[in-house]
N, C-alpha and C positions, 0 to 999 in steps of 0.2 A: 122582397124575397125572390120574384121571380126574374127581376134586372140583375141581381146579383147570381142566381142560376148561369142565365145565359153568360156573364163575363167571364166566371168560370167555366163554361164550356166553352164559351171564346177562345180563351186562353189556354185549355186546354188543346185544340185546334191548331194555334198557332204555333205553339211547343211541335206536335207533331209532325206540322206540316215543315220549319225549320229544319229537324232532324231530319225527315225526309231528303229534304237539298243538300244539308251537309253530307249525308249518306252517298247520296248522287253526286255531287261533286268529290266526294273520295274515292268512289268508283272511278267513275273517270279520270283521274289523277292514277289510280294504279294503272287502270288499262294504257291508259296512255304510255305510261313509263315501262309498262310489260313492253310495248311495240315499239318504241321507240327507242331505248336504252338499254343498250346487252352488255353483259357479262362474261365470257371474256369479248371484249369491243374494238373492232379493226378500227385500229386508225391510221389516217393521211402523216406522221410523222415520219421525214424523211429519214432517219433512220432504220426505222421498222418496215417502212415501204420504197424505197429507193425506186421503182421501176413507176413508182405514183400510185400501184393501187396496194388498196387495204389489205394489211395482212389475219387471213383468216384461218382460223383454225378450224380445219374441215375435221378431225377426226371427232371436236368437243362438239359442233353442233349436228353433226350426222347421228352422234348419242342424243343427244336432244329432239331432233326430229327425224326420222330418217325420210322424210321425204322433204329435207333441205336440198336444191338442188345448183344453188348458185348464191352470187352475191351483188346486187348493181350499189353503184355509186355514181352520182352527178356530181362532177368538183364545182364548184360556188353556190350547189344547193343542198339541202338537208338530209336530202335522198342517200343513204344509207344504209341496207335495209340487205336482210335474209329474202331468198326469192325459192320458195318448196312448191310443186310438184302438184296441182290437182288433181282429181282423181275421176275416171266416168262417172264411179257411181255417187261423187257426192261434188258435181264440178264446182260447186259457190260457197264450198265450205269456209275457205279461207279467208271469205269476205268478213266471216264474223268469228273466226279463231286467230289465233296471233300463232305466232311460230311455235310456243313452248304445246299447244293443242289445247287453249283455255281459253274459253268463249272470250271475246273482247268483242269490243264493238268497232274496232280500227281495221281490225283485220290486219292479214301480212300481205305483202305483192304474193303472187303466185303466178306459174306458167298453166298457160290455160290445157283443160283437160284434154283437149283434142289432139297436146301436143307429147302427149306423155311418151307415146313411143320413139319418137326420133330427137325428142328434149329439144336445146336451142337449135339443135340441125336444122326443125324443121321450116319450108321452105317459108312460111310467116310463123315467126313463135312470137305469141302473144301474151304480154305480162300484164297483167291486171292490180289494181289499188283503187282504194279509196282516195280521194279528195276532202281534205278534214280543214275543219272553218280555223283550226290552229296552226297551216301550215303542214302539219305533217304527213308522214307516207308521199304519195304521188303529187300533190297539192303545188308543188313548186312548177310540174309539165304544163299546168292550165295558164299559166303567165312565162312560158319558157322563153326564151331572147333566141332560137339557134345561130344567130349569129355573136354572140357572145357566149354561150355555152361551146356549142359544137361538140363535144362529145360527150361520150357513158361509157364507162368501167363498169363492165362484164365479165366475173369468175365464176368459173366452177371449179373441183378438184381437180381437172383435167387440163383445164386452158384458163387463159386470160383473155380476152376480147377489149380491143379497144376501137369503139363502134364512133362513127359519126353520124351525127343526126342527115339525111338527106328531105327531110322534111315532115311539117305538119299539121293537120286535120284536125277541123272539127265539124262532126258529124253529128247528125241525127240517129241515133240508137234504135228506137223504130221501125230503120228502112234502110240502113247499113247492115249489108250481111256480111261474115267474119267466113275469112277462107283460108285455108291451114297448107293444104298444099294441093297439089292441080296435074292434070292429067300426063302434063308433059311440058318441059324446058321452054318450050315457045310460051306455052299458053303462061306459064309463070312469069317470064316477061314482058309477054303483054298487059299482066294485071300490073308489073310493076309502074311500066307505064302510065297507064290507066287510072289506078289507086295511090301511090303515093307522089306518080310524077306530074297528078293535076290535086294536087294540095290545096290548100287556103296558102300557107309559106312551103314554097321547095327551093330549097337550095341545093340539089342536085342530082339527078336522073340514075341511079346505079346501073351502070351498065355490064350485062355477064354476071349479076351476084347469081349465089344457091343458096343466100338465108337472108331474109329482112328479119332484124329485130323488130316490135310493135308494141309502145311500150301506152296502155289507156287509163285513162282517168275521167272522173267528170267533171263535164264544166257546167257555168251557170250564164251561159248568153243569150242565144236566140229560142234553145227546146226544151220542152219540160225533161227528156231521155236523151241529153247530149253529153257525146264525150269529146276530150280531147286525144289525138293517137300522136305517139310522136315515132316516126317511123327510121331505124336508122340503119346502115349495114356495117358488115367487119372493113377495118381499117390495119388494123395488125390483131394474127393470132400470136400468143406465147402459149408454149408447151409445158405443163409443170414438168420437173424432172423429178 
């Protein structure tokens, strides 16, 4: 009686603990698809995008979030992806909200909160993602090629940006401090110097810019708190009209 107890509670156990994972892997199957798959969805077809970047539709997702504030794409990587707006008082929120404002665990990219007042202007605007064991979100920068990528598509309702990588870091999280902008035009070039023109890969020193793009992810090499940066600046602006 009592062997037969237990098998039935076995069994019962194993039933639960089953449904448990299916449950979890459904979950993650929606979140994933919340973050990674939109409705209405810019796409790279030359038709719809003639100039190469994705055509979006700022008025449908600004109803959706209005603290969407751009759009990047990487051409030959997955990178695709709404880019909204952090906030002071809740700067890491985005790590665990997706764009539609529903907890996920993917999170959306986001410009980091220090830079809300002067948005991409500012003198480093830094966009933040996750690195997912699937590939998606930021996950494509931690194995980036810059010399076979070379650039990022950059929109917002205002402009288009077509940014070239000048190089990229990987850093210790720890002991890297994050600087947004700087007392004065020298001292910003000399960080740029400094910071992205002694890189792990630099292919090439920006000379004269007023914005570095900084785009982070994590990697998995030498630190327990390492990221990847991939640091790039404007190449051509386009003006929406």
């Amino acid at each position: 009686m009592r062997s037969k107890t237990k098998s039935t509670i076995a069994f019962i156990l194993a039933g639960i603990l089953l449904a448990a994972c299916i449950g979890a892997a459904a979950l993650l199957i929606q979140s994933r698809s919340a973050a990674t798959s939109f409705d209405p969805s810019p796409s790279l077809a030359v038709e719809d995008a003639t100039d190469g970047f994705p055509a979006v539709d700022w008025d449908y997702w600004q109803s959706v979030n209005s603290d969407v504030v751009g759009w990047i794409t990487v051409p030959g990587t997955s990178i695709d992806y709404p880019v909204v707006q952090a906030h002071a008082e809740a700067p890491t929120w985005y790590l665990s909200h997706d764009v539609y404002g529903s907890w996920n665990i993917y999170g959306c990219p986001y410009l980091d909160a220090d830079c809300e007042e002067e948005g991409f202007d500012s003198q480093v605007a830094y966009v933040f993602a996750h690195h997912m064991d699937d590939g998606s979100m930021f996950a494509p920068l931690a194995s980036l090629d810059p010399g076979e990528c070379g650039e990022i598509l950059l929109q917002t309702p205002e402009e288009k940006m077509r940014l070239e990588i000048c190089s990229v870091d990987i850093v210790n999280a720890w002991s890297e401090l994050k600087q947004v902008d700087f007392p004065s035009d020298a001292a910003f070039q000399e960080w740029i110097r400094d910071v992205p023109g002694s890189a792990d890969t630099v292919i090439a020193v920006p000379e004269d810019s007023d914005s570095i793009k900084a785009f982070v992810t994590c990697s998995y090499n030498y630190w327990s708190n390492e990221r990847t940066i991939v640091y790039s600046t404007n190449a051509d602006i386009y003006h929406s009209s």
